[in-house]
ROBA-871109 format. One record per residue (C-alpha): residue number from 1; x, y, z; residue in three letters. Coordinates in pm, whole numbers. Example, Ala and Ser with C-alpha at 12.3 -4.5 7.8 and 13.67 -1.06 7.14 Angstrom:
<sites>
<nr=1; u=1230; v=-450; w=780; rest=ALA>
<nr=2; u=1367; v=-106; w=714; rest=SER>
</sites>
This chain:
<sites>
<nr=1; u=-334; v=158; w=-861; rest=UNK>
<nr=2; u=-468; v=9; w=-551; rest=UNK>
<nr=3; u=-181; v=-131; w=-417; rest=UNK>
<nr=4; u=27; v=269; w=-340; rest=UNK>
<nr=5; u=-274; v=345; w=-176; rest=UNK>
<nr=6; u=-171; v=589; w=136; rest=UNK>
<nr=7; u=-101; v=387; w=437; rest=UNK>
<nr=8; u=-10; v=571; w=787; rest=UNK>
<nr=9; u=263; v=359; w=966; rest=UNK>
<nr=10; u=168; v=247; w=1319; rest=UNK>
<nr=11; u=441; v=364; w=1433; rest=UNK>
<nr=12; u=334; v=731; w=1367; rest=UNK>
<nr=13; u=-66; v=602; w=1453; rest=UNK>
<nr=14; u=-77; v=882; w=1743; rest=UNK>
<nr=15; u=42; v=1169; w=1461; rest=UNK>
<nr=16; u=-223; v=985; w=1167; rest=UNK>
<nr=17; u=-484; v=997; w=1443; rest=UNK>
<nr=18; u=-471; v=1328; w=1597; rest=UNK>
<nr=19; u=-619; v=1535; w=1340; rest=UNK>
<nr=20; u=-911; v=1658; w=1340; rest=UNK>
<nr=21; u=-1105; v=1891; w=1129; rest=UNK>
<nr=22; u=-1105; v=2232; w=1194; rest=UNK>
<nr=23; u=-1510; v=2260; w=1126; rest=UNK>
<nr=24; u=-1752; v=2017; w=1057; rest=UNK>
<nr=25; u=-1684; v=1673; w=1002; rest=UNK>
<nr=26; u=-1641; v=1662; w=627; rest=UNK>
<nr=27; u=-1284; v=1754; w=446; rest=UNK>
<nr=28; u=-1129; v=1743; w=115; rest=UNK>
<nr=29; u=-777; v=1605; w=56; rest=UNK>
<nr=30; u=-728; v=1799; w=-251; rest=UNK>
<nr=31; u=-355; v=1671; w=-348; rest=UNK>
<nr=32; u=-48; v=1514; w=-246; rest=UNK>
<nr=33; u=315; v=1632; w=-265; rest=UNK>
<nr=34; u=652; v=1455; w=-191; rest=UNK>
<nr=35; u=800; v=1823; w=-49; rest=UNK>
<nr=36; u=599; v=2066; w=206; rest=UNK>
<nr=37; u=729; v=2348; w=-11; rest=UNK>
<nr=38; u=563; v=2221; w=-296; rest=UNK>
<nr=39; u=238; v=2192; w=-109; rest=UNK>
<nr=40; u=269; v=2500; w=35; rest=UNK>
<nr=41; u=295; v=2647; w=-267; rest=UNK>
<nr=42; u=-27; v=2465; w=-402; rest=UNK>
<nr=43; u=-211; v=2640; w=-96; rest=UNK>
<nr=44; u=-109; v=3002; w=-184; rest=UNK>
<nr=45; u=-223; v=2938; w=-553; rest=UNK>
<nr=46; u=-588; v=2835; w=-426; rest=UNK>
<nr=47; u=-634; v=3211; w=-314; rest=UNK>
<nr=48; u=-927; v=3327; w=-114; rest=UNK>
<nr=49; u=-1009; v=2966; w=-119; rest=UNK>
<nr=50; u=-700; v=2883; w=117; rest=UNK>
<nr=51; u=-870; v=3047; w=435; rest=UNK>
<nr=52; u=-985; v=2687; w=547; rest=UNK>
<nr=53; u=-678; v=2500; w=417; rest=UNK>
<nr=54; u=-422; v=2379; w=590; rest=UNK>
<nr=55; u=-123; v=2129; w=490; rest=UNK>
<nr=56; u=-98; v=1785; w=683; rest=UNK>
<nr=57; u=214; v=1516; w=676; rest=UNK>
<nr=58; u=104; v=1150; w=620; rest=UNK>
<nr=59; u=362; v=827; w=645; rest=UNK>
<nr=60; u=320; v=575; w=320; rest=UNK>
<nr=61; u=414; v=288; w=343; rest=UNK>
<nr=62; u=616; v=233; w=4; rest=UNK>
<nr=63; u=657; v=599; w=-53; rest=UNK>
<nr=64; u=758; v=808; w=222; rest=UNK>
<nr=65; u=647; v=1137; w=375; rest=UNK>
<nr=66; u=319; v=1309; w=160; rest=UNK>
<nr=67; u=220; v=1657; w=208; rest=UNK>
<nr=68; u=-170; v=1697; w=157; rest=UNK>
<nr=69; u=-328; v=1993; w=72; rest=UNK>
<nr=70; u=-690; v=1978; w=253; rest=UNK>
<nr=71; u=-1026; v=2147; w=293; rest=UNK>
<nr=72; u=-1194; v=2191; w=627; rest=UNK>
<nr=73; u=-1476; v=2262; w=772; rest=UNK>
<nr=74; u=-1792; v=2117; w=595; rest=UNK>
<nr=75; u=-2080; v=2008; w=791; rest=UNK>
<nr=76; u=-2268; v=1727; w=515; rest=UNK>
<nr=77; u=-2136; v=1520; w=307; rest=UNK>
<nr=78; u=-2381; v=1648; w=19; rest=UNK>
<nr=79; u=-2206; v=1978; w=34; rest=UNK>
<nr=80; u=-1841; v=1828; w=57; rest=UNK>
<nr=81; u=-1897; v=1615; w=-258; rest=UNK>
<nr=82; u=-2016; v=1894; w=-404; rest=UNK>
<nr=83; u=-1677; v=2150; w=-317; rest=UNK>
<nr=84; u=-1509; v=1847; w=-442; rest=UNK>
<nr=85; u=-1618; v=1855; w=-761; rest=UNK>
<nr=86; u=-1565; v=2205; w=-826; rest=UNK>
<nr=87; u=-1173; v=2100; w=-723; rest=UNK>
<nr=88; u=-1106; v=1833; w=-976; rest=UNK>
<nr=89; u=-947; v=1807; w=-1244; rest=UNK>
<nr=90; u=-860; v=1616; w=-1565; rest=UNK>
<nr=91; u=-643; v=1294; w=-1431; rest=UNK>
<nr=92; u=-692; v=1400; w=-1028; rest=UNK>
<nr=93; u=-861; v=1272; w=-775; rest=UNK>
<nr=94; u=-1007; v=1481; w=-472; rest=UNK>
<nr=95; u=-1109; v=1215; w=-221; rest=UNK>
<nr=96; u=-1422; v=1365; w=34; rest=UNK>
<nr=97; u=-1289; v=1199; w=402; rest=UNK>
<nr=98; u=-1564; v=1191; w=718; rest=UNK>
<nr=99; u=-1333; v=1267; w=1043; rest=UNK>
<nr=100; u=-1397; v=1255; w=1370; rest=UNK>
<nr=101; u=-1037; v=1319; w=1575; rest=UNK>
<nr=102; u=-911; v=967; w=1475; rest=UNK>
<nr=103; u=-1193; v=806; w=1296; rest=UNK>
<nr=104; u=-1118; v=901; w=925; rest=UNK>
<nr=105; u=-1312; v=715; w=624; rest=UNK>
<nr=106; u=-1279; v=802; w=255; rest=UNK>
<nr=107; u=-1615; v=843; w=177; rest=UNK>
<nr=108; u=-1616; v=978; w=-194; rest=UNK>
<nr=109; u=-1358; v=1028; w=-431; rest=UNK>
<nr=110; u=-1438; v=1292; w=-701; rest=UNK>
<nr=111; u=-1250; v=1314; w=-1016; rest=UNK>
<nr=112; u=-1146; v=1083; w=-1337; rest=UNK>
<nr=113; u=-938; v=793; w=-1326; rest=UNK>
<nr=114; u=-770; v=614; w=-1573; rest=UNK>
<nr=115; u=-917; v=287; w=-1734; rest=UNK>
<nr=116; u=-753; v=61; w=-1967; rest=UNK>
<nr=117; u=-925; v=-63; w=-2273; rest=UNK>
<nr=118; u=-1055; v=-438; w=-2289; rest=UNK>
<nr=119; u=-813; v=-701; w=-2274; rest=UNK>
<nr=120; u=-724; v=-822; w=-2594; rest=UNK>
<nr=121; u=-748; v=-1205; w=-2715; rest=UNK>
<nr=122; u=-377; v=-1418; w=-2760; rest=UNK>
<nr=123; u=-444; v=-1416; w=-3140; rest=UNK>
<nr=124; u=-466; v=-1047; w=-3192; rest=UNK>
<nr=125; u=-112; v=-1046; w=-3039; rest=UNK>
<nr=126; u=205; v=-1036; w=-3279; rest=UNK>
<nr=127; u=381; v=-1342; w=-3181; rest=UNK>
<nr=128; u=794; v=-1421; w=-3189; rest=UNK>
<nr=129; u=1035; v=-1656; w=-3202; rest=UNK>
<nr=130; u=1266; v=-1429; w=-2968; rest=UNK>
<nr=131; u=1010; v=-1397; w=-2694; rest=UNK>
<nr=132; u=682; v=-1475; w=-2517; rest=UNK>
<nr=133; u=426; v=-1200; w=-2629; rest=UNK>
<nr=134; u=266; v=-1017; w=-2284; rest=UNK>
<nr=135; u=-12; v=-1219; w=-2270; rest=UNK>
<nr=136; u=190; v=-1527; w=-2205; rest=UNK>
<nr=137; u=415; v=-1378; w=-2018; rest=UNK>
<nr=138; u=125; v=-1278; w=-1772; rest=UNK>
<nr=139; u=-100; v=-1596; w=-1796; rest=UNK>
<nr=140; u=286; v=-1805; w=-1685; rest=UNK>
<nr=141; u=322; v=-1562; w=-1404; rest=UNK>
<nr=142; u=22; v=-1596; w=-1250; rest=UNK>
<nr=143; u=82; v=-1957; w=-1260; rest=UNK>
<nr=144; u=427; v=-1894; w=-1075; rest=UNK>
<nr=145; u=217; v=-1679; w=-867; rest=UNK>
<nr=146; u=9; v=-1940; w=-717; rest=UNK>
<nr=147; u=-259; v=-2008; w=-1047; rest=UNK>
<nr=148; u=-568; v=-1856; w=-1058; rest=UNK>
<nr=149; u=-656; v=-1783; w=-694; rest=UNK>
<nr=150; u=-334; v=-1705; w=-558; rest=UNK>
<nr=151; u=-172; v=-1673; w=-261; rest=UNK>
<nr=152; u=-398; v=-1344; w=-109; rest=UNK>
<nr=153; u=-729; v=-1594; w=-211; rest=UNK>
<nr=154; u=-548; v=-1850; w=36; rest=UNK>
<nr=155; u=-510; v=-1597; w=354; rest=UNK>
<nr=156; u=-843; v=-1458; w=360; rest=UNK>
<nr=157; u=-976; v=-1812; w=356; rest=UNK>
<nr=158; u=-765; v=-1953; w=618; rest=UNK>
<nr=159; u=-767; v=-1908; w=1021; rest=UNK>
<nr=160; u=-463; v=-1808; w=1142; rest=UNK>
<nr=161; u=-114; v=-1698; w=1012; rest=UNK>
<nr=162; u=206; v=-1562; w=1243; rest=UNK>
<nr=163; u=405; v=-1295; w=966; rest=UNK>
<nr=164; u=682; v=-1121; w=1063; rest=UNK>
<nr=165; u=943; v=-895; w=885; rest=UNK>
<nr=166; u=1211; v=-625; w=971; rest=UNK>
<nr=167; u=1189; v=-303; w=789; rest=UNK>
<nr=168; u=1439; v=-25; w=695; rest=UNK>
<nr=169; u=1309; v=321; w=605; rest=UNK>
<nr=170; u=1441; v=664; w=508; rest=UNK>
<nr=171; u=1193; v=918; w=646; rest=UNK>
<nr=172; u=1369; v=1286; w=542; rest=UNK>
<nr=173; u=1726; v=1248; w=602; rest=UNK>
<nr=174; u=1692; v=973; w=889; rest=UNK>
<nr=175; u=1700; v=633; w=891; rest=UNK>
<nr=176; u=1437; v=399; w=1085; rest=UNK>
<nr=177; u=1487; v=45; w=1147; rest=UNK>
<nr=178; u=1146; v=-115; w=1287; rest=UNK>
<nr=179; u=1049; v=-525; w=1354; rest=UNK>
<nr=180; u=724; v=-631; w=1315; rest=UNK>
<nr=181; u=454; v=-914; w=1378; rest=UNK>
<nr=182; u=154; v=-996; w=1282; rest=UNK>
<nr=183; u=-72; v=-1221; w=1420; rest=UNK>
<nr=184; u=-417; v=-1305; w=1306; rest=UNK>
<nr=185; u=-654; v=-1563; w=1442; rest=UNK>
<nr=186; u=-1036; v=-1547; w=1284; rest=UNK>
<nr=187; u=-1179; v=-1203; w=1336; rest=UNK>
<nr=188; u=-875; v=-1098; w=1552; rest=UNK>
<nr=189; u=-566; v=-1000; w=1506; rest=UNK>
<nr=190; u=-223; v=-816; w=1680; rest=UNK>
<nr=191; u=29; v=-658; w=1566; rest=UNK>
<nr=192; u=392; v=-560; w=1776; rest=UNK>
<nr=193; u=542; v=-281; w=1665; rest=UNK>
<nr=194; u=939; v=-292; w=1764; rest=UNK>
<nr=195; u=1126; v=41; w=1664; rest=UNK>
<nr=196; u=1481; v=-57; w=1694; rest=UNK>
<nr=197; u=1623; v=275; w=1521; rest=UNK>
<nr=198; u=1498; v=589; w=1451; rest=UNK>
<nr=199; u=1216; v=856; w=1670; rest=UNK>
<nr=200; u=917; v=648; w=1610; rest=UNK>
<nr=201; u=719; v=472; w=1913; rest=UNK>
<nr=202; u=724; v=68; w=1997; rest=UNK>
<nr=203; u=366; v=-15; w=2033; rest=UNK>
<nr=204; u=93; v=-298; w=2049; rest=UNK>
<nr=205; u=-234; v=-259; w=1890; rest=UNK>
<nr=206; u=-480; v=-562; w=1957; rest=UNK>
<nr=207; u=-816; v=-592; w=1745; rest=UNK>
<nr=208; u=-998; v=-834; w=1947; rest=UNK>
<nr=209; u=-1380; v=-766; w=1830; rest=UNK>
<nr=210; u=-1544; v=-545; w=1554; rest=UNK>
<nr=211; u=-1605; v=-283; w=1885; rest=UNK>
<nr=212; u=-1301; v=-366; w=2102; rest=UNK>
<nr=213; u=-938; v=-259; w=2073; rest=UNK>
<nr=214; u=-594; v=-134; w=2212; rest=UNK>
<nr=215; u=-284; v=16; w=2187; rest=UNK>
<nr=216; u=-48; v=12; w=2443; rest=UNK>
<nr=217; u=271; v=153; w=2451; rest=UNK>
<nr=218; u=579; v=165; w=2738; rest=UNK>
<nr=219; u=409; v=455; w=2897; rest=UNK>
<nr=220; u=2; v=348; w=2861; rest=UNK>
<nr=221; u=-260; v=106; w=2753; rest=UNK>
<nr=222; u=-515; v=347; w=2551; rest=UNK>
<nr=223; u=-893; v=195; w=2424; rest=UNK>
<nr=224; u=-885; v=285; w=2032; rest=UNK>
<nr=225; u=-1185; v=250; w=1795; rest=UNK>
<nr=226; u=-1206; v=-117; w=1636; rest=UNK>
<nr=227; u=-1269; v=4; w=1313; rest=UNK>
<nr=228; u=-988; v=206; w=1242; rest=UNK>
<nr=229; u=-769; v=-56; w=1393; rest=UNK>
<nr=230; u=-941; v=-316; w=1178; rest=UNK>
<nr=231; u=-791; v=-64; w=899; rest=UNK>
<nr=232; u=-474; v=4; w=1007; rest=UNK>
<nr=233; u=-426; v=-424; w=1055; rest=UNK>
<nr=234; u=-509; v=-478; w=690; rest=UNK>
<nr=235; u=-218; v=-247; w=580; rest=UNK>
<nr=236; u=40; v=-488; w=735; rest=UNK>
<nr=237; u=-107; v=-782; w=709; rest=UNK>
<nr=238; u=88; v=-1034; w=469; rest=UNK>
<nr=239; u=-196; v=-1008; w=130; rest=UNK>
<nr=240; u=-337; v=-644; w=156; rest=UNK>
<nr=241; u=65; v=-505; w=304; rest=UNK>
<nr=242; u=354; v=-480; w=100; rest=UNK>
<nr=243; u=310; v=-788; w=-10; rest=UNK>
<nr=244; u=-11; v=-735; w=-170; rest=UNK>
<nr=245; u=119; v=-714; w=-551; rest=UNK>
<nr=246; u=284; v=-1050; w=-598; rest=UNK>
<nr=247; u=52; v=-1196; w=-366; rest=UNK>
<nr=248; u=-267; v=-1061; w=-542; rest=UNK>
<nr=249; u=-85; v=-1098; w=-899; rest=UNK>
<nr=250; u=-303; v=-1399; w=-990; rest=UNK>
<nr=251; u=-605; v=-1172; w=-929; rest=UNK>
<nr=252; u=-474; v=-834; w=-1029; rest=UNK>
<nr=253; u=-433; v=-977; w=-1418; rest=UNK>
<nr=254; u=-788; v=-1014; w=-1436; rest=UNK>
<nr=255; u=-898; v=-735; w=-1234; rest=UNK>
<nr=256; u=-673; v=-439; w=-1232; rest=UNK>
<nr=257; u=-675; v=-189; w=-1535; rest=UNK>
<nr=258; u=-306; v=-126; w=-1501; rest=UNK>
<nr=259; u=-243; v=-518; w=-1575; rest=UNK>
<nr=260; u=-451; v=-483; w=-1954; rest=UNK>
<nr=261; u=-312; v=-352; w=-2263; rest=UNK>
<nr=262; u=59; v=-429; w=-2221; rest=UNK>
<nr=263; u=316; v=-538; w=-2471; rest=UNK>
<nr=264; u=625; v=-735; w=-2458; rest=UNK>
<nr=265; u=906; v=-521; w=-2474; rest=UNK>
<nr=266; u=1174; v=-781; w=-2494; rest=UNK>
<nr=267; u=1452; v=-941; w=-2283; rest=UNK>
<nr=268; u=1676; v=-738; w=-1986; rest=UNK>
<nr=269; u=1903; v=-853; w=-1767; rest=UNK>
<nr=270; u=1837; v=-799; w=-1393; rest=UNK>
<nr=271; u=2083; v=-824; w=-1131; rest=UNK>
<nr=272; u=2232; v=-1096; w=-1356; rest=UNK>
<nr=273; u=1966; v=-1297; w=-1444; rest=UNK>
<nr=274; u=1737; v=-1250; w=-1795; rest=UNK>
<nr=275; u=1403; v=-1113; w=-1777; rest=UNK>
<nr=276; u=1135; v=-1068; w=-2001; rest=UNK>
<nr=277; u=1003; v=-654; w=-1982; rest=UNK>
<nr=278; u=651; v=-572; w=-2034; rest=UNK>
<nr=279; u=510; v=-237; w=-2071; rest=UNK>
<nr=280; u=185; v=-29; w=-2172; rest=UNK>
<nr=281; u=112; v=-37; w=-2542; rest=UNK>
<nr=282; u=83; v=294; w=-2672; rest=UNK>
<nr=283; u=-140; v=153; w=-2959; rest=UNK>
<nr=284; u=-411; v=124; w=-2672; rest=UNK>
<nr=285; u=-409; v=434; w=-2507; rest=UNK>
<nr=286; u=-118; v=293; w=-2320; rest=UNK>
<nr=287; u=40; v=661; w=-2253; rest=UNK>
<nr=288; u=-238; v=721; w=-2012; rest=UNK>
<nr=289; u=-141; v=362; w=-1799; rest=UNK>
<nr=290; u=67; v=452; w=-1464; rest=UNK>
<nr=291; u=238; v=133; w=-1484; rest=UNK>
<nr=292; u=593; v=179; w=-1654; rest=UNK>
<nr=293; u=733; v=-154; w=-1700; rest=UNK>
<nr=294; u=734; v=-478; w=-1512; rest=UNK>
<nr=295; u=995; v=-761; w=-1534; rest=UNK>
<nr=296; u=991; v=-1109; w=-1506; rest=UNK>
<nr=297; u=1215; v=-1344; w=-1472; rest=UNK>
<nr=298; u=1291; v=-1557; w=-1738; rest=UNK>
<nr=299; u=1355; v=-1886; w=-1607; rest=UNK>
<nr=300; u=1071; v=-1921; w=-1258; rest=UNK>
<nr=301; u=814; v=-1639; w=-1438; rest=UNK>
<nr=302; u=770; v=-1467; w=-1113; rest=UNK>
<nr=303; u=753; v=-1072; w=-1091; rest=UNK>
<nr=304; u=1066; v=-912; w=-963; rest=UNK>
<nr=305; u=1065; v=-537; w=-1083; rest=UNK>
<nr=306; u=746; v=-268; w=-1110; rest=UNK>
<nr=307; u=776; v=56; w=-1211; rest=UNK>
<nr=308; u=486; v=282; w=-1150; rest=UNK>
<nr=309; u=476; v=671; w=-1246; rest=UNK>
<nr=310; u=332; v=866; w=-982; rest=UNK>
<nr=311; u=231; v=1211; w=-882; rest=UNK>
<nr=312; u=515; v=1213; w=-665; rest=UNK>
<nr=313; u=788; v=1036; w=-905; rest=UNK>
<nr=314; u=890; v=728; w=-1049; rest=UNK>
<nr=315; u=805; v=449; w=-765; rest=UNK>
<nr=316; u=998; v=122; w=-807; rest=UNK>
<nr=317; u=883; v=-217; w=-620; rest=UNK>
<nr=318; u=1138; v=-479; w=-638; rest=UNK>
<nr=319; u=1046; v=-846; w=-495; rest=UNK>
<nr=320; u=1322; v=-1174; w=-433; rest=UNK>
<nr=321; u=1371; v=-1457; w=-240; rest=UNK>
<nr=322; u=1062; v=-1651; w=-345; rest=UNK>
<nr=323; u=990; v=-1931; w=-130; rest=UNK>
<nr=324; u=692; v=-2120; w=-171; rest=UNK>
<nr=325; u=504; v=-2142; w=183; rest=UNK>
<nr=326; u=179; v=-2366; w=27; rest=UNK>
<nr=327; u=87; v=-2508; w=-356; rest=UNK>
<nr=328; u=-85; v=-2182; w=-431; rest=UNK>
<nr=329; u=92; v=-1892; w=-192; rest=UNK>
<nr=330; u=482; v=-1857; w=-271; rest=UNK>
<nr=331; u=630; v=-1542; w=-81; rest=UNK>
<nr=332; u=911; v=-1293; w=-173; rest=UNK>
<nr=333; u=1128; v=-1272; w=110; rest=UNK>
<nr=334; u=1280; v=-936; w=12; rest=UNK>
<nr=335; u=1111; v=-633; w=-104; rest=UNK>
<nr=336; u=1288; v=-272; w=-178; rest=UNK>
<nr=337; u=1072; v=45; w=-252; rest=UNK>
<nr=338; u=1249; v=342; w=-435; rest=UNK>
<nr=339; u=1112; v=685; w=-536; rest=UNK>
<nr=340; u=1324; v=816; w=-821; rest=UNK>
<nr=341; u=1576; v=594; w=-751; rest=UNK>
<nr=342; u=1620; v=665; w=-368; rest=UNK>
<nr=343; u=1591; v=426; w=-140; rest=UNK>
<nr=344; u=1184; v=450; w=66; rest=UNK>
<nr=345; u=1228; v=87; w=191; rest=UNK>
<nr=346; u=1309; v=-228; w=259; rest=UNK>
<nr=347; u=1176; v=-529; w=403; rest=UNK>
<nr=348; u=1304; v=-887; w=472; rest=UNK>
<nr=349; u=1037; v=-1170; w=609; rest=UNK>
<nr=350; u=1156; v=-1362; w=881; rest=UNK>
<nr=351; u=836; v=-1548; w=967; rest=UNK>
<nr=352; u=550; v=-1723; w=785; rest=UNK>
<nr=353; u=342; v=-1973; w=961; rest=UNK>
<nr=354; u=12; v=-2030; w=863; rest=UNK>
<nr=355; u=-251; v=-2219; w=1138; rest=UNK>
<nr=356; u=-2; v=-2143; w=1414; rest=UNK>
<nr=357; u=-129; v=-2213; w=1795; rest=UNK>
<nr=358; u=-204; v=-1884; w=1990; rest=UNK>
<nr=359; u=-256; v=-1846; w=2365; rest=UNK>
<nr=360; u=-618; v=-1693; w=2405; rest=UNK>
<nr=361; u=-442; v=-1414; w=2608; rest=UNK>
<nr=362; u=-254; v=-1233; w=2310; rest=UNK>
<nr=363; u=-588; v=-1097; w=2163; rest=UNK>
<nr=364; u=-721; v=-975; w=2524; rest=UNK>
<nr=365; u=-594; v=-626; w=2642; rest=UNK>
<nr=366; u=-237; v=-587; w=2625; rest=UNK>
<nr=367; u=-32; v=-448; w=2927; rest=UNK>
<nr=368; u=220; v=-182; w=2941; rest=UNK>
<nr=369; u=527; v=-262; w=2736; rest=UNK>
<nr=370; u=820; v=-405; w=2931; rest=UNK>
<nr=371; u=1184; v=-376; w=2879; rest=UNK>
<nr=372; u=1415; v=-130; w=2727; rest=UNK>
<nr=373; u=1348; v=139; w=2505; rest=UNK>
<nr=374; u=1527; v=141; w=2163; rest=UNK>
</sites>
């Protein structure tokens, strides 16, 4: 389930980035909770074994504030692999992570994960006169979704693209209300960072080499390393952001485990408009599929509803407001995110240019923000 991967919001970079192992440079993130109390809890059960634990808050993007329960203090990553696998368990994944005070890289996740059983062939499918079976419905979507190479093939291969989009998120009991833009030109990129509500900080991060970038903010202009910004950039750009599921649909059919084995479940409406449901068969080991259900609607075949089932809850991504940018890339313009039906977040696109014109200087070293803190 690539695509609810953890994300830390830029806005909270400083927080992601200031952790650092306790000992060593090898630690285990052992699980992830929605509540500290439950993670808490999960570190008193370890035991002796919780000398060296410690519980740390990460921001994700699509899913609010996790709680991780990690493991500190190992000096190889021979020995951390092997402490990993002594954690796992039937259906969880402990992921190993190298970290050096903000340089953090998952470098081996321990643990079994869930695969689907081969696709199976149109013909082996029960077909009706009521409705499309699931392999139609998929093989029309991707179609809607920009045909076989869709619309994340598109960004990688082109220059430049200008993306911006306001975003509302509930983080505990508060509300944040953040604008952002994202500019990418080649091997560069920038992305502004406006908080308009809520405690988070306005910032600027500029990738402009491989070994070269910055984030400034209204009090400083601070070096950071160009890989982890490189990292950070992917996780709001357009294709590998929130945007990444109907963008990489096209792909994702073919690819993604979670996209095999499904059956049409029939016809729903959806905010007023008819959709055709798809979910996991449970002839094909379909119980063990995160995925939920997915709609469709009816009438343009593009995905509007997903429902994934998480260690943290039922997680809900709703997409509208197509608009078709180029022949193969069309664009929902609103997204929603809800954890067991409560509200995570929202965004709404205001920009998409692709090829835009730059000025050389916005991918140099940015200066001190100006004007008025939000």
């Amino acid at each position: 389930m690539k695509h609810l991967w953890p994300i830390c919001i830029v806005t909270l970079w400083f927080v992601c980035g200031a952790v650092t192992a306790s000992a060593g440079q090898f630690y285990l993130e052992l699980s992830e909770h929605t509540d500290r109390a439950a993670a808490e809890k999960v570190l008193i059960d370890y035991g002796p074994d919780g000398e060296n634990m410690r519980v740390s808050r990460r921001y994700v993007r699509g899913q609010g504030w996790l709680y991780v329960v990690r493991l500190d203090g190992f000096e190889d990553k021979g020995t951390a692999v092997s402490a990993a696998n002594s954690f796992a368990e039937e259906g969880q994944v402990v992921r190993v992570i190298e970290g050096l005070g903000y340089k953090r890289v998952t470098v081996e996740e321990v643990g079994a994960k869930w695969t689907a059983a081969p696709a199976r062939s149109v013909d082996k499918e029960k077909a009706t006169e009521e409705f499309p079976n699931a392999t139609q419905v998929l093989r029309l979507a991707a179609k809607a979704h920009g045909g076989k190479a869709g619309g994340s093939r598109m960004l990688q291969e082109i220059s430049g693209v200008r993306f911006s989009f306001d975003s509302r998120t509930v983080v505990g009991d508060k509300e944040w209300k953040v604008k952002h833009t994202f500019l990418r030109s080649g091997g560069k990129a920038r992305l502004e960072v406006d908080v308009l509500k809520g405690d988070g900080v306005s910032n600027t991060v500029v990738l402009a080499a491989p070994d070269k970038a910055w984030i400034a903010t209204h009090e400083m202009v601070r070096a950071r390393d160009g890989v982890q910004a490189a990292e950070m950039m992917t996780r709001f750009a357009p294709e590998t952001g929130l945007l990444s599921i109907p963008l990489g649909f096209a792909g994702d059919i073919r690819e993604a485990s979670e996209w095999r084995g499904l059956a049409s479940s029939g016809r729903v409406s959806h905010q007023g408009r008819p959709h055709l449901r798809v979910t996991p068969n449970p002839e094909e080991e379909g119980k063990q599929n995160p995925m939920e259900a997915a709609l469709f609607d009816e009438e343009t075949h593009r995905l509007a509803q997903v429902t994934w089932v998480t260690r943290g809850g039922r997680v809900t991504f709703q997409f509208g407001e197509y608009k078709s940018i180029a022949d193969s890339l069309v664009v929902p313009h609103r997204v929603r995110v809800e954890r067991n039906g409560q509200l995570v977040e929202e965004i709404e696109v205001q920009e998409f240019d692709l090829n835009p014109s730059f000025e050389g200087s916005l991918f140099g070293e940015p200066t001190v923000l100006r004007g008025r803190k939000h």
